[in-house]
N, C-alpha and C positions, 0 to 999 in steps of 0.2 A: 504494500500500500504506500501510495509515495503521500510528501509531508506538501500539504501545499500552505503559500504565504497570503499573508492578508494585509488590507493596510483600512483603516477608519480614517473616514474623509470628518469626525466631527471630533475625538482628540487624536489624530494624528498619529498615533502608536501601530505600529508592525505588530503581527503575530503570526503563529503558525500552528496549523491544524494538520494533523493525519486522519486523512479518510479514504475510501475506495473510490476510485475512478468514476464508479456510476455514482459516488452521491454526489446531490444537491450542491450548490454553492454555499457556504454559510452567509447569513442575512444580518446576526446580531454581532456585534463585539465581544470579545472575551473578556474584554480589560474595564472597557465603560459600560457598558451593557444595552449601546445606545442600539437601537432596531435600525436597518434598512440602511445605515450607513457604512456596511465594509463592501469591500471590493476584494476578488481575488488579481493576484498580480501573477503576469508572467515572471518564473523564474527560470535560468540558463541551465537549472539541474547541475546533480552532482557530476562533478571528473570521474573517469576510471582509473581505478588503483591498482597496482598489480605490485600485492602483497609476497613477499619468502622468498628464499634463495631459489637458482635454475629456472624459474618460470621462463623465462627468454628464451633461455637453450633449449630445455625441452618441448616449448609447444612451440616456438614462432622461427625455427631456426632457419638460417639462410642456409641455399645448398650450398656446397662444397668448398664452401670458405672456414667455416668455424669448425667443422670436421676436419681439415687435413691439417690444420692447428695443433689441434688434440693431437694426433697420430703423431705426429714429427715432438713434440715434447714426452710422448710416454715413450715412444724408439730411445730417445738420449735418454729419458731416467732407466731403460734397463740396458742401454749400454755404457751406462755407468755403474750398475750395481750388477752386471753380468759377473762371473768368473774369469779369470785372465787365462789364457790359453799357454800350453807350458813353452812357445818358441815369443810369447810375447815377456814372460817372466826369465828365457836365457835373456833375451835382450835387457835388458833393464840391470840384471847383475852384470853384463859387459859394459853397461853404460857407467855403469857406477864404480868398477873397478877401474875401468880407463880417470873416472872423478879423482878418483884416490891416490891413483898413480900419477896425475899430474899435479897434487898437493905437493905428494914427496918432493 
């Protein structure tokens, strides 16, 4: 049931009433209780809100841009947290002993 606004044309105060769409206009005041003098007013209605995390992603997603995003950032986090392969760990002890040997 939406809230509709009111305004009295004899003390000048706004208010506001919820009622169903099919009723009546209201006719009295709420405030002065004067008869015959409110008017209903156009209002611009409420915004839409879009409330909680992922609502974007999941229901309004654009194709193939915010997907191949995702993809190439979870690729790097597990080839960063992959297992190192044993000709990538020679390497790395020859790197580091050539380190040591050119301290000496």
């Amino acid at each position: 049931m939406p809230t509709y606004e009111y305004e009295c044309s004899k003390c000048g105060e706004m208010f506001e009433a919820f009622q169903r769409i099919s009723d009546a206009p209201l006719k009295t005041c709420q405030l002065c209780g004067a008869k015959g003098t409110v008017s209903r007013l156009i209002s611009p209605g409420a915004g839409l809100i879009f409330k909680g995390s992922g609502f974007y992603i999941t229901d309004y997603k654009k194709s193939g841009t915010a997907g191949t995003e995702a993809k190439a950032e979870k690729k790097a986090e597990e080839a960063e947290s992959a297992p190192e392969k044993p000709a990538e760990k020679k390497e790395k002890k020859e790197v580091s002993a050539k380190k040591t040997r050119a301290k000496d």
